[in-house]
C-alpha positions as CSV (number, residue, x, y, z in Angstrom):
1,X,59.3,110.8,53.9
2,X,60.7,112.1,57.4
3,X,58.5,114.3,57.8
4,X,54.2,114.4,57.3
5,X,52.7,117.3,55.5
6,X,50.2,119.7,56.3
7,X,46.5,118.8,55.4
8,X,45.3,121.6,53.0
9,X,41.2,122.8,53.3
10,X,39.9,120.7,50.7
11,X,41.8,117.4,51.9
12,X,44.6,117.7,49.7
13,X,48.3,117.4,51.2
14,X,50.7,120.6,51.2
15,X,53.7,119.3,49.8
16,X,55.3,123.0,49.1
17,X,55.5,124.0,52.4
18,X,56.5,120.6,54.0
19,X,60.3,120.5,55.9
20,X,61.3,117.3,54.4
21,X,63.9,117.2,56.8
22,X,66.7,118.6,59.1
23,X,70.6,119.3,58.5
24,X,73.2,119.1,60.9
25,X,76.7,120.4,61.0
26,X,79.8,118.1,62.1
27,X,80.2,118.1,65.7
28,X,76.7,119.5,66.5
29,X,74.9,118.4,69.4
30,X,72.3,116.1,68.6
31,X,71.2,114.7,71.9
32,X,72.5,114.4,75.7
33,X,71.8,111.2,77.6
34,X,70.1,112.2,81.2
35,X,71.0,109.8,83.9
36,X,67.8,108.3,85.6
37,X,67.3,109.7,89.0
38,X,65.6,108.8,92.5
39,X,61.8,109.4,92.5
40,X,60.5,111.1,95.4
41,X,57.8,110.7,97.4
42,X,54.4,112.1,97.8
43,X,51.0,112.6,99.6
44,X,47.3,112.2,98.4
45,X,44.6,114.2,99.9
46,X,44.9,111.9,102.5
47,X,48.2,112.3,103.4
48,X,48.9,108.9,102.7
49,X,52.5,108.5,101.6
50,X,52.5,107.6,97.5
51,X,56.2,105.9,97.3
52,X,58.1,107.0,94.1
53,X,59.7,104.5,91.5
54,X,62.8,105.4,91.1
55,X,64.1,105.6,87.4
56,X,65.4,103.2,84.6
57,X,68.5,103.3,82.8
58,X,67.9,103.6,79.2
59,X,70.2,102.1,76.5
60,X,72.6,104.0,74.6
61,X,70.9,105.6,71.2
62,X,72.0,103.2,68.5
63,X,72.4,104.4,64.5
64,X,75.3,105.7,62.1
65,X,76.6,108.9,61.7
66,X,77.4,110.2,64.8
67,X,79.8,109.8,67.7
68,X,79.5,109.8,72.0
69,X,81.7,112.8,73.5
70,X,84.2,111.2,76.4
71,X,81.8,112.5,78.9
72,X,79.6,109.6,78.2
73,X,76.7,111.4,77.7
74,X,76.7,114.0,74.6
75,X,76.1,112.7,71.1
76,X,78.0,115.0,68.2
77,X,77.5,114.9,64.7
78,X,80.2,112.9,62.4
79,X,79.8,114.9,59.6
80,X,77.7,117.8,57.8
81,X,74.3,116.3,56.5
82,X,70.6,115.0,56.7
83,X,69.2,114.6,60.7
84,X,66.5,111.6,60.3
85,X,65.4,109.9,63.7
86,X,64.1,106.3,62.4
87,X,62.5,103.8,64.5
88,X,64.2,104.5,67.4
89,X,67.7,104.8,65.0
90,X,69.7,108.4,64.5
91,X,70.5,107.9,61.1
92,X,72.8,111.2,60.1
93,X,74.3,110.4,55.9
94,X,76.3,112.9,53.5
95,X,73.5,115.6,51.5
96,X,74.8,117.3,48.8
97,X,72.7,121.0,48.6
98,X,72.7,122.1,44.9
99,X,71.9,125.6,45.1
100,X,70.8,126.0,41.3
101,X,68.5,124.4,38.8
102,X,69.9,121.2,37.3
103,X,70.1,121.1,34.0
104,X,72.4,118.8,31.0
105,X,74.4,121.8,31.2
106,X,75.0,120.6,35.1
107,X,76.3,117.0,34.0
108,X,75.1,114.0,35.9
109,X,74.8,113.9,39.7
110,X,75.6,110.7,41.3
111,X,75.8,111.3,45.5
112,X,76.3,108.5,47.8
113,X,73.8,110.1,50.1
114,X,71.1,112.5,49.9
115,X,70.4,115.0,47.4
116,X,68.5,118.4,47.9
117,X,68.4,120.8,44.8
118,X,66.9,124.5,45.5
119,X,65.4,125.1,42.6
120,X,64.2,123.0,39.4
121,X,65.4,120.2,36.9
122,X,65.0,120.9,33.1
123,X,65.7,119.1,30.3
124,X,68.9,116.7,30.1
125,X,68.9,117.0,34.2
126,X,70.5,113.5,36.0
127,X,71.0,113.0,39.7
128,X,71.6,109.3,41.0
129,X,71.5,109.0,45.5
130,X,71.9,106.2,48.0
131,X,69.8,108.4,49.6
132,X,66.7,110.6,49.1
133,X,66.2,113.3,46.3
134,X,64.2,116.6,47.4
135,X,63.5,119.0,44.8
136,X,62.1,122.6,46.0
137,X,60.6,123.3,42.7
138,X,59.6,121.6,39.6
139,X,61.3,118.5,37.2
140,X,60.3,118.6,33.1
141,X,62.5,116.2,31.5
142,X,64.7,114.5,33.4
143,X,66.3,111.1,35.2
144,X,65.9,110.6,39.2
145,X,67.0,107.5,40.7
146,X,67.2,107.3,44.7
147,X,67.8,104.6,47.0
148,X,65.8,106.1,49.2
149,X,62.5,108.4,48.6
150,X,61.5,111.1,46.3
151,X,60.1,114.3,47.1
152,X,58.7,116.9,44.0
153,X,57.6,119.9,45.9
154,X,56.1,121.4,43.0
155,X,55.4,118.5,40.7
156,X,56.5,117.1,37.1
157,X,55.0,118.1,34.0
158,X,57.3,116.5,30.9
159,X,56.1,114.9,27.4
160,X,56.7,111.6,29.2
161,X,60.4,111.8,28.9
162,X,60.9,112.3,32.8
163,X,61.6,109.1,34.4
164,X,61.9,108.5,38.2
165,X,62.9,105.1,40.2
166,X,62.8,105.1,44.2
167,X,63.3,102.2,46.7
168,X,61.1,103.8,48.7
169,X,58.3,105.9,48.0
170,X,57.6,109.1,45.6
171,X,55.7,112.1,46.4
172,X,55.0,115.7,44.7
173,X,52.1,118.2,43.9
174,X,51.1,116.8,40.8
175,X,52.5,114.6,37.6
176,X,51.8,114.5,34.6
177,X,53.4,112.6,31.6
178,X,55.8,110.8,34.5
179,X,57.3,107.7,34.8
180,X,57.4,106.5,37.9
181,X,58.7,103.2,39.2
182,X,58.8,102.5,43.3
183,X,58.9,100.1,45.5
184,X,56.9,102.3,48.3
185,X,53.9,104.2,48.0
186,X,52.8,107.2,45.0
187,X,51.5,110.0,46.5
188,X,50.5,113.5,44.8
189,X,47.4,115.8,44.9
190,X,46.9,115.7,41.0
191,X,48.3,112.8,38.4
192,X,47.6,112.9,34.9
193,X,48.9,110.1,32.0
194,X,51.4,109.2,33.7
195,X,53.1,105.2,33.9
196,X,53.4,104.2,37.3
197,X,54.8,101.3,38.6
198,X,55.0,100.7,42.4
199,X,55.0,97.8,45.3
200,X,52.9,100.4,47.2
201,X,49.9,102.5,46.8
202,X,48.9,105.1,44.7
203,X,47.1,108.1,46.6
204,X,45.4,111.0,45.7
205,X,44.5,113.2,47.6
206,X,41.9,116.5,48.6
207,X,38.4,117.1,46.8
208,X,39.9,118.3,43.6
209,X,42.3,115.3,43.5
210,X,41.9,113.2,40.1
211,X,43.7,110.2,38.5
212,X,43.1,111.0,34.9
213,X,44.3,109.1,32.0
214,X,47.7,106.9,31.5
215,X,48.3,103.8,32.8
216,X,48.4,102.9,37.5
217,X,49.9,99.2,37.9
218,X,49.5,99.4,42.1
219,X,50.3,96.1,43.9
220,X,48.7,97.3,47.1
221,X,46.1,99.4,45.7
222,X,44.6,102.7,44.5
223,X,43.2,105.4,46.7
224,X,41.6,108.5,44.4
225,X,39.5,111.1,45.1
226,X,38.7,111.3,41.6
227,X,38.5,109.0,39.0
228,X,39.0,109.8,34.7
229,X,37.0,113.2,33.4
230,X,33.5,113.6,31.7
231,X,35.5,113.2,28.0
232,X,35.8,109.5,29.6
233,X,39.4,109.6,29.1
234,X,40.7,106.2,29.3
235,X,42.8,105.2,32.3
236,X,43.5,101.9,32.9
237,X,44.4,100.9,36.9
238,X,45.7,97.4,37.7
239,X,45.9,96.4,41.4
240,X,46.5,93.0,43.1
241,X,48.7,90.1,41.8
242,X,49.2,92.0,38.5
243,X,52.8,91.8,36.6
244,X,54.4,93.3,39.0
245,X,53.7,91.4,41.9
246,X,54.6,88.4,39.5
247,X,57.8,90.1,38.7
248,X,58.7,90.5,42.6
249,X,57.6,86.8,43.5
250,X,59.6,85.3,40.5
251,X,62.7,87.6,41.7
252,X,62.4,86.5,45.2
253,X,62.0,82.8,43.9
254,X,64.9,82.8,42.0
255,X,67.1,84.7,45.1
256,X,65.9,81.8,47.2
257,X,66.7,79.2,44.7
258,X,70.4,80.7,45.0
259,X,70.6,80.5,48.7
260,X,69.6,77.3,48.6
261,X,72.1,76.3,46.5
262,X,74.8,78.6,48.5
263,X,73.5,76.5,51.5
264,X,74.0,72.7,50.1
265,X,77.0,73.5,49.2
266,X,78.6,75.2,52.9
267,X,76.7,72.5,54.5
268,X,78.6,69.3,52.3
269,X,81.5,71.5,53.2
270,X,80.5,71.7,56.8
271,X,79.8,67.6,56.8
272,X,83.6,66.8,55.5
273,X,84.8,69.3,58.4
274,X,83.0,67.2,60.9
275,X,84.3,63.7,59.2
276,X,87.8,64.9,59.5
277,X,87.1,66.5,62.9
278,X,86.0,63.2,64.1
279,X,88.9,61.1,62.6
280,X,91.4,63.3,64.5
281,X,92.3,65.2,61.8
282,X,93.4,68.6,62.1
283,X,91.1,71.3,60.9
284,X,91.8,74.9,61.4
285,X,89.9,76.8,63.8
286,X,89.5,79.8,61.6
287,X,88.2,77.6,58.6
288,X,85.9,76.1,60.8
289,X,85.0,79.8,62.1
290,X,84.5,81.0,58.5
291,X,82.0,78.1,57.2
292,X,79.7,78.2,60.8
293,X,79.5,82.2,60.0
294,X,78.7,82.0,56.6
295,X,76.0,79.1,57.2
296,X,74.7,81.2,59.3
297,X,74.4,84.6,57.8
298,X,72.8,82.6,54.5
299,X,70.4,80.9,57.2
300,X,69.8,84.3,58.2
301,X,69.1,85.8,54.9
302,X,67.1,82.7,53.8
303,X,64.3,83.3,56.5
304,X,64.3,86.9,56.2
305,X,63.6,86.0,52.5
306,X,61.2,83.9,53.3
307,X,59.4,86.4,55.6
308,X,59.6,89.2,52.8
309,X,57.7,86.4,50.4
310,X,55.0,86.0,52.9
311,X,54.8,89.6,53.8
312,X,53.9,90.4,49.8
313,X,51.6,87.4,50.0
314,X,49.8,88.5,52.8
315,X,49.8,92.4,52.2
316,X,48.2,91.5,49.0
317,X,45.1,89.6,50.6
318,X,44.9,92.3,52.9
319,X,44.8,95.2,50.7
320,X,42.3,93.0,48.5
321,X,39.8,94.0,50.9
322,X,39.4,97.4,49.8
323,X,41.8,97.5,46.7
324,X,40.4,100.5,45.0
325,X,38.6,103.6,46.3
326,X,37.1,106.3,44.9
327,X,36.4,109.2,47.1
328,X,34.8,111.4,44.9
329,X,33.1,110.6,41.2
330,X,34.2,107.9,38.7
331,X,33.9,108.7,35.4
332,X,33.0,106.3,32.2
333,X,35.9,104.9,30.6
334,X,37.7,104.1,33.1
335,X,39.1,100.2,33.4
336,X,40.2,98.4,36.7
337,X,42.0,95.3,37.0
338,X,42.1,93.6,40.2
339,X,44.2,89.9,40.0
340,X,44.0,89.9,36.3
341,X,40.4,90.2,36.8
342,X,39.0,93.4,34.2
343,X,35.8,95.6,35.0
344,X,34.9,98.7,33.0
345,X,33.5,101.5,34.2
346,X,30.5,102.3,32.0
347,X,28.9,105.0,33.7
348,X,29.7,107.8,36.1
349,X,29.3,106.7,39.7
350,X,30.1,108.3,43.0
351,X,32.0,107.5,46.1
352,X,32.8,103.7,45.2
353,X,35.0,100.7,46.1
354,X,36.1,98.2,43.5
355,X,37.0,94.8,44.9
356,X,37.0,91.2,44.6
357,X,33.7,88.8,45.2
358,X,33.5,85.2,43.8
359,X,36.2,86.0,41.1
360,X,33.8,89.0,39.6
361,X,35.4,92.8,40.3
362,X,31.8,94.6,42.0
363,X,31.4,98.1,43.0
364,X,30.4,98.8,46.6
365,X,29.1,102.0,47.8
366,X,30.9,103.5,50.5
């Protein structure tokens, strides 16, 4: 999210208090560009002369959403919505406030852009966002699906018939009975038999945090505070090169296996340009403009591929290191899967790490 929350006394993260982010209107002010100027220059105790640099022109702010004022300098606003400030990016996109609870009774919401609803999300409840979904309150049963993150200030409680997707990551109090698919990281204070799917890591957090029952498939691991209860509820934690990491690969192999044939192809078209070039034949400038460009956004998007299929590879030998942690107390019952491999927790243990050693899941003391 934008923005990080407050740590609360027992370690926990305050996720009702957090400002999740920041609203403009169209043709605010968002930022003024100050010229560099001449240093000037000073003494030591000495009085030695210290010469002063004089400043550097920066570059102009890049981003979307906003326009430069003909004085150069002033950057306004395009339109009414969500301030973020992204790796050195402004990033301003539409947010549609919803002042009251969402309900069936509300129809579906589908925003290209950013949602923010006031209150709560009951039963029937359907928003759909390019962008990031903030709820102030609570969601029951209900359909989320964001392009971007999700934020549950309160938390979900349904009879597993609340079902959230994200791009990015998803984040609330507490969840129970949720189902929760994300390619970026899980994070709540409290998460009880819920389904969670995600790229990322699940984390729980503060002294009274606990992953209790349902079922965690975590490509890049589990971070818990607490671990099942003394009734050894069963809950069941895959990590590593599980199905969904073998989901991701085989859907990054098969997008690569289309480039590739996208690429033969411009390139045979590319190698008859060249023959007819080089007979003296007439070829027109623009078709010759169109294949180079295309060849070479699909280069482009072939290594980036290529880089995203070695960044899963090597995130997941990394995060093999330390895969699953338990802060607090593990209880019995509990079952961890780490690369396929299964270990089950048959008594209570405190303050653990499950990982990987010659093939064999082994619990290391922290």
């Amino acid at each position: 999210m934008p923005r990080i929350p407050a740590p609360l006394p027992d370690g926990g993260v305050d996720y009702v208090n957090i400002e999740a982010f920041e609203m403009v209107d169209e043709g605010e002010k968002i930022a003024v560009y100050h010229p560099a100027g001449k240093g000037t220059d000073g003494k030591n105790i000495y009085n030695e002369t210290i010469h002063a640099d004089n400043g550097t022109e920066q570059k102009p702010l890049r981003g979307e959403g906003f326009v430069i004022a003909p004085d150069g300098v002033t950057y306004l606003s395009k339109m009414s919505g969500k301030f973020e400030y992204i790796n050195g990016r402004i990033i301003i996109t539409n947010m549609l406030v919803v002042r009251e609870d969402v309900t069936a009774v509300t129809g579906k919401l589908e925003v290209d852009g950013s949602v923010y609803v006031m209150g709560s999300i009951y039963s029937g409840g359907y928003i759909k966002a390019s962008g990031d979904i903030i709820i102030e309150r609570n969601v029951e049963a209900a359909r989320l699906i964001a392009g971007g993150n999700v934020m549950i200030k309160q938390g979900s409680c349904s009879k597993n018939d609340c079902f959230i997707e994200a791009a990015g990551e998803v984040s609330g109090k507490f969840f129970e009975a949720a189902n929760i698919n994300a390619r970026g990281n899980v994070k709540a204070n409290y998460i009880m038999n819920s389904n969670i799917n995600t790229m990322g890591r699940v984390i729980v957090s503060g002294k009274k945090g606990v992953l209790l029952g349902g079922r965690i498939c975590a490509v890049n691991g589990i971070d818990t505070y607490n671990l099942g209860n003394s009734s050894h509820l069963r809950t069941l934690m895959e990590v590593g090169r599980n199905e969904l990491y073998e989901r991701e690969q085989a859907r990054h192999a098969e997008t690569r296996e289309q480039l590739l044939v996208e690429l033969s192809a411009l390139e045979t078209g590319w190698s008859k340009i060249l023959q007819l070039l080089s007979s003296g034949k007439e070829v027109s400038k623009d078709t010759v403009r169109k294949v180079h460009a295309t060849m070479e956004v699909k280069n482009k998007e072939l290594a980036e591929l290529d880089a995203e299929i070695s960044k899963l590879a090597n995130m997941t030998d990394q995060s093999m290191n330390a895969p699953v942690y338990i802060r607090g107390k593990a209880y019995e019952g509990s079952v961890i899967i780490i690369n396929t491999i299964k270990y089950l927790l048959s008594s209570e243990v405190k303050r653990v790490i499950f990982k990987l050693r010659d093939k064999k899941v082994v619990m290391v003391t922290l």
